[in-house]
VOTI-71596 format. One line per 2 residues: their letters; for each residue y, z, x of N, C-alpha, C, O, CB. Coordinates in Angstrom, 2 decimals. Glycine has a CB too. Layout:
<rs>
A	Y/Z/X/Y/Z/X/Y/Z/X/Y/Z/X/Y/Z/X | ...
</rs>
This chain:
<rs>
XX	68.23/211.21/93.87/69.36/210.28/93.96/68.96/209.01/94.71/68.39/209.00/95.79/70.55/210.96/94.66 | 69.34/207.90/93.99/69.11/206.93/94.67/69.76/205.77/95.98/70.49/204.83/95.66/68.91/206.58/93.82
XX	69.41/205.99/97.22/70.07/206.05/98.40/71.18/204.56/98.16/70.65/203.62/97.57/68.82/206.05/99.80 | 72.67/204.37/98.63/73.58/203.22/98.50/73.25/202.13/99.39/74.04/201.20/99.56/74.96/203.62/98.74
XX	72.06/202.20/100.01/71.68/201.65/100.74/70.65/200.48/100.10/70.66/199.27/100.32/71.32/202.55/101.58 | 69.74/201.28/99.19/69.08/200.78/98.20/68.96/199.66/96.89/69.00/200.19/95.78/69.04/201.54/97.95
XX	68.85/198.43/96.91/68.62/198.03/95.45/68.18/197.99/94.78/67.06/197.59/95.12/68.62/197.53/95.07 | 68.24/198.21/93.39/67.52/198.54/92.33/67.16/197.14/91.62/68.16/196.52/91.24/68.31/199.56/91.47
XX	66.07/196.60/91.39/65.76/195.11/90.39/65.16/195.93/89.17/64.32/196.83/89.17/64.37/193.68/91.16 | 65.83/195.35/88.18/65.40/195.45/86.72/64.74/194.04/86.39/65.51/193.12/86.12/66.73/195.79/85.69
XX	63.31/193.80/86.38/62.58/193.21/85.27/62.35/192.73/83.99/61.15/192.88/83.74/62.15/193.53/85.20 | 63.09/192.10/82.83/62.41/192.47/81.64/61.35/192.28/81.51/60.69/191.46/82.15/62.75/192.09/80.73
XX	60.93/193.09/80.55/59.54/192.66/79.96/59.29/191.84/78.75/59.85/192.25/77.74/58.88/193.75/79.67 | 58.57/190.80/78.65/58.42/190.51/77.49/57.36/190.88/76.42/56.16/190.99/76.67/58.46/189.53/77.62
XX	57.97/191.08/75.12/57.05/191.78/74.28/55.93/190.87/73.76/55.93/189.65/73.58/57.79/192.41/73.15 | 55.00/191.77/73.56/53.45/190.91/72.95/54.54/190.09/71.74/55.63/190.30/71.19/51.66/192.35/71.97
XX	53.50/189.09/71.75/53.66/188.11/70.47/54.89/187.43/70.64/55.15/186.77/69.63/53.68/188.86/69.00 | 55.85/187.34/71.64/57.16/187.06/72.01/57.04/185.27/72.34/56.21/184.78/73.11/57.62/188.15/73.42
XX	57.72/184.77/71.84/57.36/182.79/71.67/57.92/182.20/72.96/59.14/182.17/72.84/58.40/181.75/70.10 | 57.53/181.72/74.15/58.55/180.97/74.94/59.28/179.84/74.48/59.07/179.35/73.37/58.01/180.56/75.98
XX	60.26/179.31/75.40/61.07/178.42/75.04/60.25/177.18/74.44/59.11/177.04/74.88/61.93/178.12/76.17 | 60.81/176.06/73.24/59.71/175.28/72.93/60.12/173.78/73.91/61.18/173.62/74.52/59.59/175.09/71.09
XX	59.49/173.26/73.87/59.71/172.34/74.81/60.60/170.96/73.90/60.59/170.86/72.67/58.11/171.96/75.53 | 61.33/169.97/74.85/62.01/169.14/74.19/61.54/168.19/73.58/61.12/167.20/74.19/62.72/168.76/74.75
XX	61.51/168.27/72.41/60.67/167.92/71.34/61.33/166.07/71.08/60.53/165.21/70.71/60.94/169.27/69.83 | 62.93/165.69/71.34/63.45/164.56/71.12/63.15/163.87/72.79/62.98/162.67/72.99/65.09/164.75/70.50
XX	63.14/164.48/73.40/63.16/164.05/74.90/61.92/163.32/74.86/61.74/162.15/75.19/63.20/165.27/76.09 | 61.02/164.22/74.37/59.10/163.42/74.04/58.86/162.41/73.45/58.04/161.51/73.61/58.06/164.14/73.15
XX	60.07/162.72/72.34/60.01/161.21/70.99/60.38/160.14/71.62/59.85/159.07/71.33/61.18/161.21/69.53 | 61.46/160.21/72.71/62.27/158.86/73.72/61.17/158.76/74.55/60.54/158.01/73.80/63.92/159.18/74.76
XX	60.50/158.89/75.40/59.60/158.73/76.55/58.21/158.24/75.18/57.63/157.19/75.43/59.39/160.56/77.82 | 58.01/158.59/74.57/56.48/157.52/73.63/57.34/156.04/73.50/57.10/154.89/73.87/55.88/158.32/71.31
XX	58.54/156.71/72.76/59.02/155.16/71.90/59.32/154.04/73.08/59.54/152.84/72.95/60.74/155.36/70.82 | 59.27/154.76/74.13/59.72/153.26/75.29/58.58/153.17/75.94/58.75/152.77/77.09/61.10/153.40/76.61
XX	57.17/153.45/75.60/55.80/152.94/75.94/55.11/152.46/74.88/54.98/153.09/73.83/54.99/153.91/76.53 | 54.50/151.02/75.14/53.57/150.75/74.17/52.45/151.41/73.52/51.56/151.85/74.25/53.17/149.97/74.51
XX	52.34/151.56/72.18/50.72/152.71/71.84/49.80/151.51/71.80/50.02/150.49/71.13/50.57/153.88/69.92 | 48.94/151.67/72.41/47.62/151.04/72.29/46.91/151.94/72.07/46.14/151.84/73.02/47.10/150.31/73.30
XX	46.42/153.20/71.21/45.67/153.67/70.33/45.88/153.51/69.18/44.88/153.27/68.50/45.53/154.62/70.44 | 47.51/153.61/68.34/47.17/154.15/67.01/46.77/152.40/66.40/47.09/151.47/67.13/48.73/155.21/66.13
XX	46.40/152.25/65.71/46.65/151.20/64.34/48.06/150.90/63.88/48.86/151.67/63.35/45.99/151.83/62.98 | 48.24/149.33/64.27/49.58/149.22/63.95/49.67/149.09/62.35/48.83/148.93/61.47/50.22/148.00/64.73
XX	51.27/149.23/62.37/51.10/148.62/60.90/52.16/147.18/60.82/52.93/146.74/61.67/51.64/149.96/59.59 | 51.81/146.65/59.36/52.10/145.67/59.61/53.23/145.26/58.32/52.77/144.92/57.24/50.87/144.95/59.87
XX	53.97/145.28/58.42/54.82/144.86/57.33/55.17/143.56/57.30/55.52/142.90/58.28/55.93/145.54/57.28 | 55.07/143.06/55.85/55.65/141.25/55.58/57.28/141.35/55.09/57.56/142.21/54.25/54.57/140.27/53.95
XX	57.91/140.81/55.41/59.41/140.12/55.08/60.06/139.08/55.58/59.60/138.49/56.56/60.32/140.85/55.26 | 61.07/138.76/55.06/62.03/137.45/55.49/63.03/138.25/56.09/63.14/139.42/55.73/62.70/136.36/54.19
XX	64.01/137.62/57.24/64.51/138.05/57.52/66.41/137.05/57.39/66.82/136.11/58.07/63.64/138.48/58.52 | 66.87/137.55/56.63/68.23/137.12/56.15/69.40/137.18/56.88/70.00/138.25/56.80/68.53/137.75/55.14
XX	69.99/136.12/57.72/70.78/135.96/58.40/72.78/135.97/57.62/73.28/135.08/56.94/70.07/134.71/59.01 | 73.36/137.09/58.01/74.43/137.14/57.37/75.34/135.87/57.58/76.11/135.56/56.67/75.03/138.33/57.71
XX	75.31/135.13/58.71/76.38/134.53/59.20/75.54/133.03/58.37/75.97/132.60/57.30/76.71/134.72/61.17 | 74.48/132.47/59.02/73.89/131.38/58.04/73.60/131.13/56.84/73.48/129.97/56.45/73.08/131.13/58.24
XX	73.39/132.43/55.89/72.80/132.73/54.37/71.64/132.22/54.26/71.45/131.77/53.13/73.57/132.19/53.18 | 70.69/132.08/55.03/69.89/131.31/55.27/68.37/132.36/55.89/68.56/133.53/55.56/70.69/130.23/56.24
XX	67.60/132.26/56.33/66.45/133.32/56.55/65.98/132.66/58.07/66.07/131.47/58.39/65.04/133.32/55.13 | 65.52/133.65/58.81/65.36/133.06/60.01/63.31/132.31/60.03/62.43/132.59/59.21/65.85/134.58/61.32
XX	63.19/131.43/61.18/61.74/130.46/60.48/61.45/130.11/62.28/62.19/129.59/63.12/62.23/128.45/58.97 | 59.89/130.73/62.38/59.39/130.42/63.44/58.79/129.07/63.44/58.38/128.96/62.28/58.59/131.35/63.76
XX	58.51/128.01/64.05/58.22/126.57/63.55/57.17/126.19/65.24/57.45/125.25/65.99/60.16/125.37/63.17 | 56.27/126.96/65.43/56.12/126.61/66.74/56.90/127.64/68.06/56.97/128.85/68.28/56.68/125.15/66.70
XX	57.37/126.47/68.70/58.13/127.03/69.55/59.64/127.37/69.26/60.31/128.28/69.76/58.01/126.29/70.53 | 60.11/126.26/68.15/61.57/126.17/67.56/61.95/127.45/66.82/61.22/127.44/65.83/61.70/124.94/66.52
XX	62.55/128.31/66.79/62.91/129.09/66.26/64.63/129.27/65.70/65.38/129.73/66.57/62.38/129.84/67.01 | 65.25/128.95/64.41/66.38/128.97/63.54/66.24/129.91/62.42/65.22/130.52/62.09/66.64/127.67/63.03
XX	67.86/129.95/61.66/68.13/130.46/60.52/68.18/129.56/59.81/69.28/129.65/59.26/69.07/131.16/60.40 | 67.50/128.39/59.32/67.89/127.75/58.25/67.63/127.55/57.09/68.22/126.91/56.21/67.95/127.07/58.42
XX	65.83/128.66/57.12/64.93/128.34/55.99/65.18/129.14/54.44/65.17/130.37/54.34/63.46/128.70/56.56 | 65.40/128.18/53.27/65.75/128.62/52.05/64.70/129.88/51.74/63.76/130.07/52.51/65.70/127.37/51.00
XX	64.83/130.39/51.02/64.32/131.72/50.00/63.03/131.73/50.19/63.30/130.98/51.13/64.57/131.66/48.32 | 61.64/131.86/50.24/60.67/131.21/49.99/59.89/130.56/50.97/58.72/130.91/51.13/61.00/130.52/49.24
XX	60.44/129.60/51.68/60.52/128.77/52.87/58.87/129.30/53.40/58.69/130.49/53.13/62.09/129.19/54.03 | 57.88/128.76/53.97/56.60/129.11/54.32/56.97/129.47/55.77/56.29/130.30/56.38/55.46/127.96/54.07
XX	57.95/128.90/56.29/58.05/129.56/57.89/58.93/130.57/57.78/59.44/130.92/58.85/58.62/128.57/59.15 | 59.23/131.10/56.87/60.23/132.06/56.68/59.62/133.38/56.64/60.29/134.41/56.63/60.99/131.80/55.47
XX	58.20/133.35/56.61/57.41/134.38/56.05/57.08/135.32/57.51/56.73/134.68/58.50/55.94/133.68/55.17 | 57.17/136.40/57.60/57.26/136.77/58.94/56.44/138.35/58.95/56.92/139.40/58.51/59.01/136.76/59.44
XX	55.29/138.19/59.50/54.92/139.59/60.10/55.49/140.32/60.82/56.16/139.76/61.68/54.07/139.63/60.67 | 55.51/141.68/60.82/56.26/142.27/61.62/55.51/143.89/62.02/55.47/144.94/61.38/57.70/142.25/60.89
XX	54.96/143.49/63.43/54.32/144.96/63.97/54.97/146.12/64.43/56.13/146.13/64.85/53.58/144.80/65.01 | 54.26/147.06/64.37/55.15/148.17/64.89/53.86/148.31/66.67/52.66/148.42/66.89/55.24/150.03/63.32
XX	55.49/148.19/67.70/54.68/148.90/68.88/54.41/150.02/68.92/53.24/150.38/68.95/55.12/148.87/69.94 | 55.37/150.81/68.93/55.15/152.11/69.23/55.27/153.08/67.52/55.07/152.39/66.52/56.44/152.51/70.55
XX	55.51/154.21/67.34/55.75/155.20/66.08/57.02/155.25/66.27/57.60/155.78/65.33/55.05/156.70/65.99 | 57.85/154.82/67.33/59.78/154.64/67.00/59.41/152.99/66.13/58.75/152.55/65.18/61.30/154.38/69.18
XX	60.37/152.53/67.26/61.26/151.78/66.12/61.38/150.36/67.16/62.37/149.65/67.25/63.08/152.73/65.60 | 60.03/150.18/67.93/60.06/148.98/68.43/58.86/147.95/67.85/57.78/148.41/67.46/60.03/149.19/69.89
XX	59.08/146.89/67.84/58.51/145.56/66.66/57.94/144.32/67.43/58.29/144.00/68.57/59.96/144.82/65.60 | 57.15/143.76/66.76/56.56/142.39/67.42/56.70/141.51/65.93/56.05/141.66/64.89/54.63/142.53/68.19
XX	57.96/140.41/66.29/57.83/139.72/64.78/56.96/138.44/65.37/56.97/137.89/66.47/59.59/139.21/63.87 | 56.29/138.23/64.29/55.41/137.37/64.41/55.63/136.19/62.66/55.90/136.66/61.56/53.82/138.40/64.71
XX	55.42/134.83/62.95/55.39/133.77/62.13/54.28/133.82/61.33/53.29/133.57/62.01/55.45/132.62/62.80 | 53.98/134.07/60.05/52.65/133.76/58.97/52.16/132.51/59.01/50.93/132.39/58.97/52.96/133.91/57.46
XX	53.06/131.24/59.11/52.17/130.25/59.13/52.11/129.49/60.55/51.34/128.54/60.62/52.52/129.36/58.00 | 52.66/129.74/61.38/52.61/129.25/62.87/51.58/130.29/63.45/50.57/129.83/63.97/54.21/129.29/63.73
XX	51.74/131.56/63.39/50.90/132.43/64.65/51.86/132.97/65.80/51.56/133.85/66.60/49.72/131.35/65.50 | 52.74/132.49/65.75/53.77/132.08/67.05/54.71/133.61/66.97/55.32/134.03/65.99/54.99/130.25/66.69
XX	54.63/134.04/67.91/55.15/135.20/68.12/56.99/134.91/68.79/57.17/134.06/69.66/53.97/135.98/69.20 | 58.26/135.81/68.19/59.49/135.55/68.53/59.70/136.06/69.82/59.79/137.28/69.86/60.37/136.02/67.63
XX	59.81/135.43/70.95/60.58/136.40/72.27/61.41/135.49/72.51/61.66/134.51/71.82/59.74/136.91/73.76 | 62.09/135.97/74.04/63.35/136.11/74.00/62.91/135.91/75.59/62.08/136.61/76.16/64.19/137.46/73.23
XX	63.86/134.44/76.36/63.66/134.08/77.91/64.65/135.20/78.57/65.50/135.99/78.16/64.15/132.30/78.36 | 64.08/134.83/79.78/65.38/135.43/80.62/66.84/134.79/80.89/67.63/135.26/81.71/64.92/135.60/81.94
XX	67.09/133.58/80.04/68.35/132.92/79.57/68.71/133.21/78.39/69.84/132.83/78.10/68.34/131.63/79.59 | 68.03/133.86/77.45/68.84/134.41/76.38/68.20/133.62/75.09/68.71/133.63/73.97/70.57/134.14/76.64
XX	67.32/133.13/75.35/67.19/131.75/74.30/65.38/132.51/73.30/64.31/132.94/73.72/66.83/129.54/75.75 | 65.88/132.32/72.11/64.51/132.38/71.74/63.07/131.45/71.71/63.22/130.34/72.22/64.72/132.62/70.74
XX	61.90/131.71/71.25/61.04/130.92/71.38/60.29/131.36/70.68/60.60/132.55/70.53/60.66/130.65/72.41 | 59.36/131.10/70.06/57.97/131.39/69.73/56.69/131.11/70.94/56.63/130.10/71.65/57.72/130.48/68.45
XX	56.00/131.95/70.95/55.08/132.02/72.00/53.69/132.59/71.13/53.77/133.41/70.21/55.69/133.08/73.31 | 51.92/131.75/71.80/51.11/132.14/70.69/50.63/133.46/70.86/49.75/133.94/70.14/50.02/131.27/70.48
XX	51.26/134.13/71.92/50.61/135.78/71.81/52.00/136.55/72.24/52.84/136.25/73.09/49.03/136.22/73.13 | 51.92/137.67/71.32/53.20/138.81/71.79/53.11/139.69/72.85/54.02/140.51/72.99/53.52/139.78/70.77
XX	51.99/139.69/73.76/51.72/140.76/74.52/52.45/141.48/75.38/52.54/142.69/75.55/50.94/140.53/75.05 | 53.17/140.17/76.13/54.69/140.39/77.37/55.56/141.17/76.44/55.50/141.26/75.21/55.77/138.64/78.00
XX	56.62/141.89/77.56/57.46/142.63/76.84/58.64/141.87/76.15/59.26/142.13/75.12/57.91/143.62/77.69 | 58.74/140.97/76.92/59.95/139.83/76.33/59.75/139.63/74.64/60.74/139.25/74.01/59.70/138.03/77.20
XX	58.39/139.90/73.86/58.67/140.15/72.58/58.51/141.00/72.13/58.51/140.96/70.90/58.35/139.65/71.93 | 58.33/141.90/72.58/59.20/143.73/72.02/60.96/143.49/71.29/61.82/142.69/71.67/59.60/145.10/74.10
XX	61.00/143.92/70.81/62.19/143.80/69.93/62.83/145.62/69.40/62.12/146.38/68.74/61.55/142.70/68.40 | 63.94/145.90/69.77/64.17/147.32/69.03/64.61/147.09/67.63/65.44/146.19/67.51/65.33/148.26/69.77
XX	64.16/147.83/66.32/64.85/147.41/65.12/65.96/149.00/65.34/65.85/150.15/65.78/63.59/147.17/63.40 | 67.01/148.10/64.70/68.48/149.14/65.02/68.70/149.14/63.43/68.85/147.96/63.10/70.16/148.35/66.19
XX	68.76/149.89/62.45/69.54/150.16/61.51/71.20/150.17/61.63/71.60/150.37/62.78/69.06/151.27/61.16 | 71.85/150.06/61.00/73.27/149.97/61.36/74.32/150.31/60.12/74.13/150.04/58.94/73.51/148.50/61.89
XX	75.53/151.02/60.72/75.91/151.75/58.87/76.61/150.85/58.03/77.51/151.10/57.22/77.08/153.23/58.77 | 76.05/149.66/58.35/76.81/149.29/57.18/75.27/148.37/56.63/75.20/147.21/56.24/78.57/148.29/57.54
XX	74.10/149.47/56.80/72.69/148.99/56.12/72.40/147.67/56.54/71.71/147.01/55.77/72.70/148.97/54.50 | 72.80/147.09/57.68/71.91/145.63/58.39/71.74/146.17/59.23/72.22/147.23/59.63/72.44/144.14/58.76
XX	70.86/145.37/59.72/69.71/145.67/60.62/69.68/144.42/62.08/69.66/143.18/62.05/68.16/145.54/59.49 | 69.68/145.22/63.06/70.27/144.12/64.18/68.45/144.27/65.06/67.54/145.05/64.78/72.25/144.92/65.45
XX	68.48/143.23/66.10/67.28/143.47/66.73/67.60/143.29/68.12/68.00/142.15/68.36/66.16/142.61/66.25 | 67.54/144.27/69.40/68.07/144.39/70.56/66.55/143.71/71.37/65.55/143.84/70.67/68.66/146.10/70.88
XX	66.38/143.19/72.38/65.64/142.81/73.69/65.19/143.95/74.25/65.91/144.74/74.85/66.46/142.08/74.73 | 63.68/144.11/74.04/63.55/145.66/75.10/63.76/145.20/76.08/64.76/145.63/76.64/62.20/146.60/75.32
XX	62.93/144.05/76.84/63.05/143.67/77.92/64.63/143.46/78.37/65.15/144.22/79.19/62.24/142.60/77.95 | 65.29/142.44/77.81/67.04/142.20/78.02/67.80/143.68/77.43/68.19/143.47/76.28/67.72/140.56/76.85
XX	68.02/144.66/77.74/68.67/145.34/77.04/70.36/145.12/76.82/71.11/145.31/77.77/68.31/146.44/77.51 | 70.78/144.81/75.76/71.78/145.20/75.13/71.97/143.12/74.69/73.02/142.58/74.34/73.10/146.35/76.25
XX	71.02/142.64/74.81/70.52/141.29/74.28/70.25/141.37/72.49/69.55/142.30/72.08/68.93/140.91/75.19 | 70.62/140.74/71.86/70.04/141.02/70.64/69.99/139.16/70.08/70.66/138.21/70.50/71.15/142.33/69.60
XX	68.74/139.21/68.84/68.73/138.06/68.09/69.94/137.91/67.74/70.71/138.87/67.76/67.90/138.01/67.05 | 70.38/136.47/67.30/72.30/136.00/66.96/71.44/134.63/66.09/70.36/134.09/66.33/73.88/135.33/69.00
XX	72.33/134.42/65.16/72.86/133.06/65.31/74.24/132.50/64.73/75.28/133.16/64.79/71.90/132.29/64.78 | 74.16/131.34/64.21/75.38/131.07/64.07/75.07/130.38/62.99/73.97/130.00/62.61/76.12/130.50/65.11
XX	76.67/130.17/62.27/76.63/129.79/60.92/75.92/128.73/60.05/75.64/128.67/58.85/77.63/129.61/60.75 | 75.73/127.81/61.22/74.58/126.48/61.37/73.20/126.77/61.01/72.44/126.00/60.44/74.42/125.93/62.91
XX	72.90/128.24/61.48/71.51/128.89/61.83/71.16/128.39/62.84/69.96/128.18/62.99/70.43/128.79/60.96 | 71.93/128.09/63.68/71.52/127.83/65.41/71.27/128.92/66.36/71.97/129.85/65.98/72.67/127.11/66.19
XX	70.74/129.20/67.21/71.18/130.24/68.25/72.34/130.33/68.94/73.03/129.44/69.44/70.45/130.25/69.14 | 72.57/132.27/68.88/73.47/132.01/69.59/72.95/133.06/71.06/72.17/134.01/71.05/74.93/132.29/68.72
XX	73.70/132.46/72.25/72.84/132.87/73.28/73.05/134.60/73.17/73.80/135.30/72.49/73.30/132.10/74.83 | 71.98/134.94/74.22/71.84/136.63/73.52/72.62/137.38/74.42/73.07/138.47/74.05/70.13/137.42/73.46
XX	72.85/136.94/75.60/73.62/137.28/76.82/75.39/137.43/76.03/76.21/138.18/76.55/73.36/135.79/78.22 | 75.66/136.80/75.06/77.01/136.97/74.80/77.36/137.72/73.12/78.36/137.58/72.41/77.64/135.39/74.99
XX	76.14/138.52/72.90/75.43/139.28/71.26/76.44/140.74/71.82/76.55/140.99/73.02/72.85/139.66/71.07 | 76.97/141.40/70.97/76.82/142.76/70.25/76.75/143.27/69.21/76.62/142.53/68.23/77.39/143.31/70.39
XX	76.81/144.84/69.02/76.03/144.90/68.19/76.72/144.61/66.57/76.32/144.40/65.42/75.41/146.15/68.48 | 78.15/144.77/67.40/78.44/144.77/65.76/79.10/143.52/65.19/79.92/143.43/64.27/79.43/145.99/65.36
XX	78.52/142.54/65.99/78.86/141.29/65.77/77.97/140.70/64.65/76.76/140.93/64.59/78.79/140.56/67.01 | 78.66/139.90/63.74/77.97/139.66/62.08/77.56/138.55/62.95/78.20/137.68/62.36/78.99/139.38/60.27
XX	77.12/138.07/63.69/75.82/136.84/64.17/74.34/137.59/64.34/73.24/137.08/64.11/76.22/136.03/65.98 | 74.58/138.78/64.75/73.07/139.42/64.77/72.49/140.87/63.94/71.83/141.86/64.25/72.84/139.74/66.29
XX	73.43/140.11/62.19/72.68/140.94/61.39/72.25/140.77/60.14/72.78/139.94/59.40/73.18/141.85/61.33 | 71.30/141.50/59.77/69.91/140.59/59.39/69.88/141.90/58.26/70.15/143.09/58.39/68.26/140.26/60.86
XX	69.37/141.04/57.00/68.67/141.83/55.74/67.59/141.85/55.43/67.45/140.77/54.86/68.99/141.61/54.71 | 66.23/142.59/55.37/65.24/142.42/55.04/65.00/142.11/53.75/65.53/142.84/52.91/64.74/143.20/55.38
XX	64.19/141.02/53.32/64.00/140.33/51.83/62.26/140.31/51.55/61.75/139.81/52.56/64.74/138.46/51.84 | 61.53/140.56/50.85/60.98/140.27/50.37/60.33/139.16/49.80/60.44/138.98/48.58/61.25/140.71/50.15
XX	59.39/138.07/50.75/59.07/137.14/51.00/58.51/136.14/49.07/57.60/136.52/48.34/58.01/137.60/52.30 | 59.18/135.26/48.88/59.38/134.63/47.33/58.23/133.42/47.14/58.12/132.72/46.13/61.13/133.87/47.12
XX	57.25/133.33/48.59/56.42/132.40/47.88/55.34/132.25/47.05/55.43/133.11/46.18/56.15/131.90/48.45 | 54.56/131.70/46.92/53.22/132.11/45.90/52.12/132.99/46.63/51.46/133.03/47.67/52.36/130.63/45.34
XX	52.33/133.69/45.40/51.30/134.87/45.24/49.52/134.13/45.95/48.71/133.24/45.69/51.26/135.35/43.11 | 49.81/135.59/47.26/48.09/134.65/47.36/46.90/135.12/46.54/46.79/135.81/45.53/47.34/134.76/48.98
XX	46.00/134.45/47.40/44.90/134.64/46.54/44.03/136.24/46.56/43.79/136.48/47.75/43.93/133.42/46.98 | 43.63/137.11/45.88/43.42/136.76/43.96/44.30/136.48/43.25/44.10/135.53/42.51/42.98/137.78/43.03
XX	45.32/137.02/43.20/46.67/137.03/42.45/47.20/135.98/41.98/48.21/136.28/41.34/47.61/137.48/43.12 | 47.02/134.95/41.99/47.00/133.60/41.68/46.80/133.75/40.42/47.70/134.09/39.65/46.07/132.72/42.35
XX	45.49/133.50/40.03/44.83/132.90/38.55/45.32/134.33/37.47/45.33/134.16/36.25/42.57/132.63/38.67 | 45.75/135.80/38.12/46.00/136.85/37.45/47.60/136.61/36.47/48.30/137.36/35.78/45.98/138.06/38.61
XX	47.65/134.84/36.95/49.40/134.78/36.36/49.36/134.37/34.55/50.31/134.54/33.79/50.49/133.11/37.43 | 47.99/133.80/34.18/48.04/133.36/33.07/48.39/134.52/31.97/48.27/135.74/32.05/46.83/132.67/32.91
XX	48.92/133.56/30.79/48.79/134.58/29.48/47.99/135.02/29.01/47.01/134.28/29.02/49.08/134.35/28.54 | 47.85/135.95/28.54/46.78/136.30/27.61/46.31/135.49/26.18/47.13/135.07/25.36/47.16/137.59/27.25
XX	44.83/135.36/26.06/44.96/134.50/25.04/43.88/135.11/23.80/42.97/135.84/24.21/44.63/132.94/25.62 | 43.95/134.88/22.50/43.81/136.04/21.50/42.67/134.61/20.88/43.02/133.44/20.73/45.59/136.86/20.39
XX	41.18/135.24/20.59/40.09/134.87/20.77/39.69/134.99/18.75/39.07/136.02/18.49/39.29/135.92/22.13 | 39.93/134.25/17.74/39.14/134.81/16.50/37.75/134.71/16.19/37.26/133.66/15.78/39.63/134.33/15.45
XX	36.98/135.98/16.42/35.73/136.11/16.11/35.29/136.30/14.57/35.76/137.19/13.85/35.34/137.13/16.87 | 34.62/135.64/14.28/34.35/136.37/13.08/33.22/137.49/12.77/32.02/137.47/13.05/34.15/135.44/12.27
XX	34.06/138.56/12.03/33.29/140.18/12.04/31.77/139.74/11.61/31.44/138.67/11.12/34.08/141.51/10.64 | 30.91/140.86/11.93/28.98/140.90/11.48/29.59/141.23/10.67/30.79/141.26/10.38/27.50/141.81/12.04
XX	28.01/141.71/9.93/27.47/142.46/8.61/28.13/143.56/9.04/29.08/143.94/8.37/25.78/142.65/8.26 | 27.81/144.18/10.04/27.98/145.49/9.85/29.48/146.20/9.33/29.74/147.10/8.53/27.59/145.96/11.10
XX	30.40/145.21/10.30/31.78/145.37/10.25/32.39/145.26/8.78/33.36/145.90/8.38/32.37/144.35/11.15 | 31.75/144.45/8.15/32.21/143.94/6.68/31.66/145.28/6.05/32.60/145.98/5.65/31.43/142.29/5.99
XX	30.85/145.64/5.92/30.04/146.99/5.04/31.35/148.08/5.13/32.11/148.55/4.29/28.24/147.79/6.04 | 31.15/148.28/7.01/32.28/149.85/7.15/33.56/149.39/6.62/34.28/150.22/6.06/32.68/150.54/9.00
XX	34.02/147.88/6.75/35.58/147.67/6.18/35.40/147.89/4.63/36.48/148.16/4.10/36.30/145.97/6.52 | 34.31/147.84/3.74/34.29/147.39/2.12/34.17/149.27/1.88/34.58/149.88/0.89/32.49/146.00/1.39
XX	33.46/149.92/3.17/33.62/151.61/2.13/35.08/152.11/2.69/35.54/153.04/2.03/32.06/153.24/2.64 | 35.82/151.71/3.70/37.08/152.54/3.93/38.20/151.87/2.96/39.36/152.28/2.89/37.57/152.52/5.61
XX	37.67/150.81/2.26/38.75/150.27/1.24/38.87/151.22/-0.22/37.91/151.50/-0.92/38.28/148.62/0.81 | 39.84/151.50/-0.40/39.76/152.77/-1.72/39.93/151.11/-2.69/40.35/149.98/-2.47/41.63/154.56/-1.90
X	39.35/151.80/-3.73/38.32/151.19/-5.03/39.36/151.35/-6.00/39.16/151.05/-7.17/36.70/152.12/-5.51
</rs>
């Protein structure tokens, strides 16, 4: 008998081959996506970026940065890196170099290297399929403009404000190079047939 004086501890045991808890697998995905990767290979995607409120595409020009540039537009043409494997971006200008950030007044700029965090950018999907871009550095800052294609300051942006949302387009200017000269028609060449060709055409002719 076991004395009332006594406590008894029960142990479980765990059985061979038995899996522990797995670890937080989304908690891991948030802690990468808010550090820069400097191992993998970024990638790099080309588009325009289409301003709902201007109709117009946004255009790095240097330091000047607006929505005003038509379809096509050569400053309209816009690289766009991935920092991390989430969903943070470095847009960058094709024909300037000039990378988009964002001051600590709210104001955009182009700058010739993206390295500072001020041009980190979050891309936000949004349900009604536009696409807004938040300030890592400024959080809850996002690109704006206004119907002009002016800026609008970022300090007074949310999210679901139609000044800071944007359609990705598919950049309309000329095809570079090789792809260029690949635009002509085809053009139909009359040779005239050998001997030989004339012989095999004169026996497959029925007589």
């Amino acid at each position: 008998d076991v004395s009332k004086n006594n406590v008894v501890l029960f142990f479980p045991l765990q059985k061979k081959g038995e899996n522990h808890p797995s670890p937080n697998f989304n908690q891991y995905v948030r802690g990468q996506g808010a550090m820069s990767d400097q191992l993998s290979r970024r990638q790099v995607r080309v588009y325009q970026l289409y301003s709902r409120t201007s109709g117009r595409h946004v255009q790095i020009q240097g330091r000047k940065v607006t929505a005003n540039a038509e379809d096509g537009n050569r400053f309209a043409k816009l690289f766009v890196e991935t920092d991390t494997f989430g969903s943070r971006v470095r847009i960058k200008g094709a024909e300037t170099g000039h990378y988009l950030c964002m001051t600590r007044k709210g104001k955009l700029v182009g700058k010739p290297t993206g390295k500072s965090k001020d041009c980190i950018f979050t891309e936000i999907v949004l349900e009604n399929n536009y696409t807004a871009f938040q300030s890592v550095k400024y959080t809850g800052w996002y690109m704006a403009f206004t119907r002009k294609g002016r800026q609008r300051k970022a300090s007074k942006t949310q999210e679901n404000q139609r000044e800071v949302h944007f359609i990705k387009r598919l950049h309309k200017g000329p095809l570079p190079f090789p792809n260029e000269d690949q635009q002509k028609r085809f053009e139909f060449i009359n040779i005239a047939p050998t001997k030989r060709a004339k012989r095999s055409w004169k026996l497959q002719t029925p007589s």
